[in-house]
C-alpha positions as CSV (number, residue, x, y, z in Angstrom):
1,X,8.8,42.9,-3.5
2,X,7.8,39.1,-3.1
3,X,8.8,38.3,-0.1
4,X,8.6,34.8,-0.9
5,X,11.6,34.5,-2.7
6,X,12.5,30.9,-3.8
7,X,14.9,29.2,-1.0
8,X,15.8,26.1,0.6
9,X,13.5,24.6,3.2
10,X,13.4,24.9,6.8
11,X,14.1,22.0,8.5
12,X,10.1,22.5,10.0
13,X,9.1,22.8,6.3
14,X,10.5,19.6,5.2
15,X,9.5,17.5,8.5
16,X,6.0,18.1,7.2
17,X,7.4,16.8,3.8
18,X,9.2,13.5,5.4
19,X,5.8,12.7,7.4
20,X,3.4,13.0,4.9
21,X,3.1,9.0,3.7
22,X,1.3,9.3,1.0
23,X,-2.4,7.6,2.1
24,X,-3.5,11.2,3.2
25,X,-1.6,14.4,2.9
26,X,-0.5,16.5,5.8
27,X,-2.3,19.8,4.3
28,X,-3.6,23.0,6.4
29,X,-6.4,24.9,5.1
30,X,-9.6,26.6,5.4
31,X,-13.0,25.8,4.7
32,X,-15.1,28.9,3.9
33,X,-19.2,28.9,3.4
34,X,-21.1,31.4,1.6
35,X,-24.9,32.3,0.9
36,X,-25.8,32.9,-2.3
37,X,-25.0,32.1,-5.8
38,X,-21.6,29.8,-6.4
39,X,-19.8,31.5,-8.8
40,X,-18.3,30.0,-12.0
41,X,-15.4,28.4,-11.7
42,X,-14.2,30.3,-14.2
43,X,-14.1,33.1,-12.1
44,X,-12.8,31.7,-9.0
45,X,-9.5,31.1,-11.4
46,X,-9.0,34.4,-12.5
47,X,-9.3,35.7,-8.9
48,X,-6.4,33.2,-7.7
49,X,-4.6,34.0,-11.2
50,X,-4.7,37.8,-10.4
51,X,-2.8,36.3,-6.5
52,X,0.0,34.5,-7.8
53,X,2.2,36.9,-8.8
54,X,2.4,38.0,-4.6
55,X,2.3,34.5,-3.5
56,X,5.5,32.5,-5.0
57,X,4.6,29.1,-3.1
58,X,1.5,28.8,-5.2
59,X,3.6,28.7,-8.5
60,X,6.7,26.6,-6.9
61,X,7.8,22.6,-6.6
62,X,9.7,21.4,-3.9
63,X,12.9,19.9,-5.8
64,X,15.7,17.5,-3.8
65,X,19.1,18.4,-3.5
66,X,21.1,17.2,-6.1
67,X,23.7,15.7,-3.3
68,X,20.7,14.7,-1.1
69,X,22.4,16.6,2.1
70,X,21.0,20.2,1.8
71,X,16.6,20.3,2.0
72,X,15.0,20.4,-0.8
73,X,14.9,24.4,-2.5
74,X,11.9,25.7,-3.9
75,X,11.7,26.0,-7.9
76,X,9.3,28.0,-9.9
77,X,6.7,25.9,-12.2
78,X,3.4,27.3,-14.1
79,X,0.6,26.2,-11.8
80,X,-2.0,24.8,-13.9
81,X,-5.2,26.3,-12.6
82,X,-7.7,23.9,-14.2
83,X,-6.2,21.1,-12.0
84,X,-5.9,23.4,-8.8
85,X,-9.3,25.0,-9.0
86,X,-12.2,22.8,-9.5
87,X,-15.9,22.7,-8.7
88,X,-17.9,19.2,-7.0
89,X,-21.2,19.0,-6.1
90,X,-22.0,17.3,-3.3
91,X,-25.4,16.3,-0.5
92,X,-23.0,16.6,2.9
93,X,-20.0,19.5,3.2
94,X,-18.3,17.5,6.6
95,X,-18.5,14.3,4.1
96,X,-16.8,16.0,1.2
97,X,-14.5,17.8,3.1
98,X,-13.3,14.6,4.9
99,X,-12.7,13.2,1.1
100,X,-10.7,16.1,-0.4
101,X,-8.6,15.7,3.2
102,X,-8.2,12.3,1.9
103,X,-6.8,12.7,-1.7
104,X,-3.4,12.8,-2.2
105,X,-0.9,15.7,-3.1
106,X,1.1,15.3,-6.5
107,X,4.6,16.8,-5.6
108,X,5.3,17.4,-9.4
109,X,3.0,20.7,-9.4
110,X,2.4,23.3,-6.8
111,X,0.7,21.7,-3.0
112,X,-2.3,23.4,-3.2
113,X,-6.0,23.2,-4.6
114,X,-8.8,24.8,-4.0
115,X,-12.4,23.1,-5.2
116,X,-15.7,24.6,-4.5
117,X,-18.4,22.8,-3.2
118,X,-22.5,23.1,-4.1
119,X,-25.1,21.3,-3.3
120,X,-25.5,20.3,0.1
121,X,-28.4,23.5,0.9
122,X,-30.3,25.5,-1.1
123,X,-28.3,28.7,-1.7
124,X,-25.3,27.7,0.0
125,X,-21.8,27.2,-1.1
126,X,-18.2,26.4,0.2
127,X,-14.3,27.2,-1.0
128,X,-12.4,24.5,0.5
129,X,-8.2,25.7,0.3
130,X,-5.5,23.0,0.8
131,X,-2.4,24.1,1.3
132,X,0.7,21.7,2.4
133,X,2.3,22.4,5.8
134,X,5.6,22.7,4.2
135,X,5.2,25.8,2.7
136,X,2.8,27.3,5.8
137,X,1.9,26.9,9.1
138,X,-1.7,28.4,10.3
139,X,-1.2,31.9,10.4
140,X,1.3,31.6,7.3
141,X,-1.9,30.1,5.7
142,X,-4.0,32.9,6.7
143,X,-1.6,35.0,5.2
144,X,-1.8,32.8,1.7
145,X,-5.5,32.4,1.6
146,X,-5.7,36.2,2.6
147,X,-4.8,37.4,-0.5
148,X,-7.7,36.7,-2.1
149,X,-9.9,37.7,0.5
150,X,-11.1,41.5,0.6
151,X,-12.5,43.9,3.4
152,X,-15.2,44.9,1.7
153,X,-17.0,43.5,-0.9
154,X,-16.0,46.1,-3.6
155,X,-12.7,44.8,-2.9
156,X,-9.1,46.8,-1.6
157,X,-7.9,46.2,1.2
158,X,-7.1,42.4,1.1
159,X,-7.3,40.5,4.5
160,X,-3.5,39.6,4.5
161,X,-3.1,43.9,4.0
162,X,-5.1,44.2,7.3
163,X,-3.5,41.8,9.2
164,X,0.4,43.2,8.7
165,X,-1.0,46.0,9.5
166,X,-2.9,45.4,12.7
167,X,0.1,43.2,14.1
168,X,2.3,46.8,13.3
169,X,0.0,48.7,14.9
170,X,0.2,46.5,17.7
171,X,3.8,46.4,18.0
172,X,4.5,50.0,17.9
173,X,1.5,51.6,19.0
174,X,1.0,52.5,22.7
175,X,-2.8,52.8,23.9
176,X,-4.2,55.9,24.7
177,X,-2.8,57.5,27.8
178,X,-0.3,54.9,28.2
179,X,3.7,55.1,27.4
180,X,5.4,52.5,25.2
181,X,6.0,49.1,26.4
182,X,9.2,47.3,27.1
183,X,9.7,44.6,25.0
184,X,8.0,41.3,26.2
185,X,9.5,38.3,27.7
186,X,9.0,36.3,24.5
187,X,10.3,39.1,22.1
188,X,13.5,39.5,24.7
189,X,13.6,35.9,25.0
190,X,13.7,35.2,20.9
191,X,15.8,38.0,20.3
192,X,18.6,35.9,22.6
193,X,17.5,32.3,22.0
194,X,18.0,32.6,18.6
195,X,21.4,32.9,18.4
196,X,22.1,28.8,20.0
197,X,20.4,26.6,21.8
198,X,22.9,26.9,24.9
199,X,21.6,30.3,25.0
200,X,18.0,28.9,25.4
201,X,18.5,26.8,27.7
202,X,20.3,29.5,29.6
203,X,17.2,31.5,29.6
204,X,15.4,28.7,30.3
205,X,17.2,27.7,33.5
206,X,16.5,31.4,35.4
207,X,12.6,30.4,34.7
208,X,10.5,28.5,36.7
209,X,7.6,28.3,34.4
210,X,9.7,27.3,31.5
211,X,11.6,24.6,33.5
212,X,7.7,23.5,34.4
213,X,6.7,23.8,30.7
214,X,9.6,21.8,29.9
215,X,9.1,18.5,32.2
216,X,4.9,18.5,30.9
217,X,6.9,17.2,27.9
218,X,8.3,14.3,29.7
219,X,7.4,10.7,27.8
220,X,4.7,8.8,28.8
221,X,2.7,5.8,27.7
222,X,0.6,6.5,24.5
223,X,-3.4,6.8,25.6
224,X,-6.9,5.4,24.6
225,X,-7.2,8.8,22.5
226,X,-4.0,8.4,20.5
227,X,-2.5,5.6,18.0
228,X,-1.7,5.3,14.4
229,X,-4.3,7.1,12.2
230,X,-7.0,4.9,10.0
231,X,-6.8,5.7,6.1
232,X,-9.4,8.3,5.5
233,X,-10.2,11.7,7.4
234,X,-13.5,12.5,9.6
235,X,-13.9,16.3,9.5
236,X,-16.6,18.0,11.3
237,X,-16.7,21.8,12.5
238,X,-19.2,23.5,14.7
239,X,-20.1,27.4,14.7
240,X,-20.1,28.9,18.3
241,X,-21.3,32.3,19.2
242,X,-17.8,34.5,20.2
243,X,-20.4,37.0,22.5
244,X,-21.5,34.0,24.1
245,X,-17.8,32.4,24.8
246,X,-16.7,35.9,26.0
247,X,-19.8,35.9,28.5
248,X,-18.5,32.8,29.8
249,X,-15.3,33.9,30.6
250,X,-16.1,37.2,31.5
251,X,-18.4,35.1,34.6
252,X,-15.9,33.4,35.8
253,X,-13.2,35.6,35.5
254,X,-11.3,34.0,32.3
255,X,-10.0,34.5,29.0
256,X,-12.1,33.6,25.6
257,X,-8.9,31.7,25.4
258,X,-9.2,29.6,28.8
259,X,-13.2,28.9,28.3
260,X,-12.3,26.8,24.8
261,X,-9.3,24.7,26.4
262,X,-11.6,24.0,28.7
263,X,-14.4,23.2,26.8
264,X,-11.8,20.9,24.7
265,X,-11.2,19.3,28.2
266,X,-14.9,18.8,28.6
267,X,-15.2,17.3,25.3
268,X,-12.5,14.8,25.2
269,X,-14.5,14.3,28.9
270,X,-17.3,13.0,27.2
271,X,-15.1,10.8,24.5
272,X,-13.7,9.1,27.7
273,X,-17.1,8.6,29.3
274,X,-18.8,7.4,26.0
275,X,-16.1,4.7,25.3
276,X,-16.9,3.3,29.0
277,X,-13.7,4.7,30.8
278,X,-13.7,6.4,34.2
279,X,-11.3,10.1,33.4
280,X,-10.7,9.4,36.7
281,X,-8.1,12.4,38.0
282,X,-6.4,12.3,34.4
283,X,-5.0,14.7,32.4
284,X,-4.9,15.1,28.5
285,X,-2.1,15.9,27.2
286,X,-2.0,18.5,24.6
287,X,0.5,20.4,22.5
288,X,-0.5,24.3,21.2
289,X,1.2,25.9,18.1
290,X,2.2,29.6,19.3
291,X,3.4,31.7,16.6
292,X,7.1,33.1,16.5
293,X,6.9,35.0,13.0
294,X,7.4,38.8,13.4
295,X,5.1,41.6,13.1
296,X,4.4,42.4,9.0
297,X,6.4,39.1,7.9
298,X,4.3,37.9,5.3
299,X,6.5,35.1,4.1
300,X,4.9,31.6,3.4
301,X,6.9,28.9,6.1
302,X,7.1,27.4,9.4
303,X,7.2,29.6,12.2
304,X,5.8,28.1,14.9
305,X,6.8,26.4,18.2
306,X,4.9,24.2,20.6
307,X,3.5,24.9,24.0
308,X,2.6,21.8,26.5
309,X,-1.1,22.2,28.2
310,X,-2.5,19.6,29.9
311,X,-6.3,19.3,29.6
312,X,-7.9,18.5,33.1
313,X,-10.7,15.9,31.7
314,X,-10.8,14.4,35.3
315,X,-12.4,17.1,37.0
316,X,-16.1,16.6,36.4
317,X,-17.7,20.4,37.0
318,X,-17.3,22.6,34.2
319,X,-16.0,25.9,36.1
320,X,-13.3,24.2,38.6
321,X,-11.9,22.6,35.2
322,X,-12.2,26.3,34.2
323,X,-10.3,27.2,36.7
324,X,-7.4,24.9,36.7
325,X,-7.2,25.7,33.1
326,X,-6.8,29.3,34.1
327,X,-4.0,28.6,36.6
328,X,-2.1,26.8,33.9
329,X,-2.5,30.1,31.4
330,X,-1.1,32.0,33.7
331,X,2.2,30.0,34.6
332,X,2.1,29.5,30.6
333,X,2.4,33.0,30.1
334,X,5.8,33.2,32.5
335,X,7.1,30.2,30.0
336,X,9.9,30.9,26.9
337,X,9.1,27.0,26.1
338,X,8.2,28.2,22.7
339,X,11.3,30.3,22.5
340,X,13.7,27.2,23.4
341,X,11.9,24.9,20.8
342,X,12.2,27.4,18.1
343,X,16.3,27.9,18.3
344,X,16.4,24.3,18.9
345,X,14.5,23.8,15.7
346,X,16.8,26.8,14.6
347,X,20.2,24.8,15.3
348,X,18.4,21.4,13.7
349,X,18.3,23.7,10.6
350,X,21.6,24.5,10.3
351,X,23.4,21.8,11.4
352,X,21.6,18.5,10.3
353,X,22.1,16.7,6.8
354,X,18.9,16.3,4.9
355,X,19.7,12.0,4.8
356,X,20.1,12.2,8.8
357,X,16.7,14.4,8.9
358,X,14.9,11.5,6.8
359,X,16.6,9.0,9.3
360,X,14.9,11.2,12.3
361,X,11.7,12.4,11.4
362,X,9.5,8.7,11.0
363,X,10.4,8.0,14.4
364,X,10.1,11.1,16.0
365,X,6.6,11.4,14.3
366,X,6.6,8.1,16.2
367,X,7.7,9.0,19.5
368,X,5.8,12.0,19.9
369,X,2.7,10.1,20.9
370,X,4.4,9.7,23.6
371,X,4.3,13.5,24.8
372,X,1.2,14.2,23.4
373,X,-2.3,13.1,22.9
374,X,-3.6,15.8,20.8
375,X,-3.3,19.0,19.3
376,X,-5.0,22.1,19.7
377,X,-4.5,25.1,17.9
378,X,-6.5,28.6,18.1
379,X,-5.9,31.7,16.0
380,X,-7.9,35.0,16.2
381,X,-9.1,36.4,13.3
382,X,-10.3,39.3,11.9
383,X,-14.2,40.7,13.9
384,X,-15.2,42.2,10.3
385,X,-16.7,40.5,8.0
386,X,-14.8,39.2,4.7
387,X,-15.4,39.0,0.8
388,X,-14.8,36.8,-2.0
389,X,-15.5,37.8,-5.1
390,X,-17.8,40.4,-3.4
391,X,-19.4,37.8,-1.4
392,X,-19.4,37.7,2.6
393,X,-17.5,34.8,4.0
394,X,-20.5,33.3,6.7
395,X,-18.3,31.1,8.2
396,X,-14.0,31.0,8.2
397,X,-13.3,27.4,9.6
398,X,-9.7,25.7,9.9
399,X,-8.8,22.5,8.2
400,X,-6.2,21.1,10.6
401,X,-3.9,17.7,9.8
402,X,-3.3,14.4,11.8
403,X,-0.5,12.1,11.3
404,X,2.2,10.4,13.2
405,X,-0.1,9.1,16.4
406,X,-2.3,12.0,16.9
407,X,-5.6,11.0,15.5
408,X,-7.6,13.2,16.5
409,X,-7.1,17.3,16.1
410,X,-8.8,20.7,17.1
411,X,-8.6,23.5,15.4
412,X,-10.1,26.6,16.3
413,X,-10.3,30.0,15.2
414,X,-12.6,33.4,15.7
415,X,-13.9,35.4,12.9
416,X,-16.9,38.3,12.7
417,X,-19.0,37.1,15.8
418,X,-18.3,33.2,15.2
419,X,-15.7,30.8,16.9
420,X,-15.6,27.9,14.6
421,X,-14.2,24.5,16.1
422,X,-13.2,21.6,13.6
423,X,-11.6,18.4,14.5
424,X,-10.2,16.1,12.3
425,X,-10.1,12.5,13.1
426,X,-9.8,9.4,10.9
427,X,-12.2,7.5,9.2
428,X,-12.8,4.8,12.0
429,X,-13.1,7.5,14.7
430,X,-16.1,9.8,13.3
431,X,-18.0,8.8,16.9
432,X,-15.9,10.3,18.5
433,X,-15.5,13.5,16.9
434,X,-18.8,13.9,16.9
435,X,-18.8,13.2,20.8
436,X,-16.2,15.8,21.3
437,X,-17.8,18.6,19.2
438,X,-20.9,17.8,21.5
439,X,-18.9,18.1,24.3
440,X,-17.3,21.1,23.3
441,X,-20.3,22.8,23.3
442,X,-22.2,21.6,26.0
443,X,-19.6,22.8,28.2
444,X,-19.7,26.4,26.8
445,X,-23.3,26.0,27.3
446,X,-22.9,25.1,30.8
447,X,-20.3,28.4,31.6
448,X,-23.0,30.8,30.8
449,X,-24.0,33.0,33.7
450,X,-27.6,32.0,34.6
């Protein structure tokens, strides 16, 4: 059964709708790099025909209303896949990535494309899959772009299979020698948070570290780092090694999680220090998307809340800011501030018109530069490798939006012995990306036992 079965938006879905302006679209995506032999485009077609028939947002339109107060529904179109698939060549992948982040979605056929990319190195080729936040968040991405990606190269098992799978496994099998788990706090604290937002602040109330989570979201004025994004994307990605990143952590005590907010902190560091400002004792302000969807929900929408973490770019040595990165974690862990945000986003759904939701949504785009100066998101994927069209996927990187006042992004994500980083800035801030992703690594670099 699909389990994408046409339906109205979620209020999350169609924020990402009312903020998209037009001058860039507010599309997630991958960016995926092969060696060997592009194939035709022909081919990549059929492959994406033969997923359609799983994956209903690739063959829907999102339609208004006819009274303008419910969100828009979802409506089934023929996707036509000589304009969604398409072949470039190009001298510079970051360069032509940054322009396809650039080109505007039409919203009378499907929000998606995929083009593929030759060119820019002898026997080297890249997929590049854009996909419109309102029908997916990152892992609901993952999920999309998945289905077209095989475990081997013979092809099976597809990589959206796996992963439903592997979160099942997770859920309801013990490890060896050890007896079934209680449910977590953030599985006890949806299951009740849910239900009303009273609720979630109740829950909310008998825990410290969410009461803490809560007040890093208090306003404050907008930084150097933040402000109303150029026309044009900057994205750039670099390819750490995951054995390396887990060596660092492993010396200093800390998760392969911890080591890459803190080499985000020591990046954005460096953007500080290059633009002539003293970091001082400052903090930047970040927001992380955790995932609330279920174990083996494959559906294509918006689950995701927001965590607060505050990136310690005033503390100069790499392993102290390691270490107060590592403290934060932990209180994180304690923290239902995801939970709270997803019934609020929860009640928003059910109780507020789609006009009043348009009214909202450009200036809360607009106030959240005042909580936040960037975002940072980090998913884990799969340690094998993968295939398309029977060909390994070298490198799996994220293509991550800006909008609103965040001009600059990170996204992260692991993938067969890789951590690729990508930031996404705007066309008058490519400096500074590059800075960061410099930054980024040096400080990796620099948490490697001697």
């Amino acid at each position: 059964m699909d389990p994408d079965d046409p339906e109205r938006m979620h209020f999350i879905d169609s924020l990402w709708m009312d903020l998209d302006t037009g001058d860039a679209p507010i599309a997630v995506g991958a960016v995926l790099e092969f060696v060997g032999r592009a194939p035709a485009v022909a081919r990549v077609r059929q492959r994406i025909a033969e997923v359609l028939p799983s994956a209903a947002r690739l063959r829907q339109v999102p339609v208004a209303s006819r009274t303008g107060v419910l969100q828009p529904k979802w409506e089934d179109v023929e996707p036509d896949l000589d304009v969604h698939v398409t072949r470039r060549t190009t001298d510079d992948l970051a360069a032509s990535v940054s322009a396809l982040m650039s080109e505007p979605m039409s919203h009378d056929r499907p929000l998606w494309d995929i083009t593929v990319l030759t060119g820019y190195a002898p026997r080297e080729w890249a997929l590049v899959w854009r996909i419109h936040h309102s029908i997916a968040d990152g892992e609901g991405v993952t999920m999309l772009v998945g289905r077209a990606l095989d475990m081997v190269a013979d092809g099976g098992e597809t990589l959206t299979d796996w992963m439903v799978a592997q979160a099942l496994a997770m859920r309801s099998e013990p490890a060896a020698g050890e007896e079934p788990s209680a449910p977590s706090l953030m599985d006890r604290a949806l299951s009740s948070v849910r239900q009303t937002v009273e609720q979630a602040v109740t829950a909310a109330a008998v825990t410290p570290a969410t009461v803490r989570g809560l007040l890093r979201l208090h306003p404050a004025p907008p930084s150097e780092l933040s402000g109303s994004p150029a026309p044009g994307r900057d994205w750039r990605s670099i390819h750490l090694s995951l054995a390396e990143v887990k060596a660092a952590g492993k010396a200093h005590g800390a998760t392969i999680n911890d080591v890459l907010m803190s080499a985000v902190a020591g990046g954005f560091r460096e953007v500080i220090l290059a633009a002539g400002d003293d970091p001082g004792d400052r903090v930047v302000r970040a927001v992380m998307p955790v995932s609330l969807r279920r174990p083996g929900d494959t559906r294509s929408n918006n689950q995701v809340s927001m965590i607060p973490v505050e990136l310690p770019v005033g503390e100069a040595d790499p392993a102290k800011r390691l270490g107060m990165v590592v403290r934060q974690t932990r209180q994180g862990k304690k923290s239902m501030v995801p939970a709270v945000v997803g019934a609020m986003s929860d009640a928003l759904d059910k109780t507020l018109p789609q006009p009043l939701a348009e009214a909202i949504v450009p200036k809360f785009g607009w106030a959240f530069g005042w909580l936040s100066d960037t975002l940072v998101t980090n998913v884990r994927g799969p340690s094998e490798p993968l295939y398309f069209l029977g060909q390994e996927v070298r490198y799996l990187s994220p293509i991550i939006p800006i909008g609103s006042t965040l001009r600059t992004v990170v996204g992260i994500n692991s993938y067969n012995g890789s951590v690729n980083v990508s930031v996404t800035g705007d066309s008058q801030h490519g400096r500074d990306d590059r800075v960061l992703l410099d930054g980024i690594r040096l400080t990796v670099d620099s948490l490697l036992p001697q």
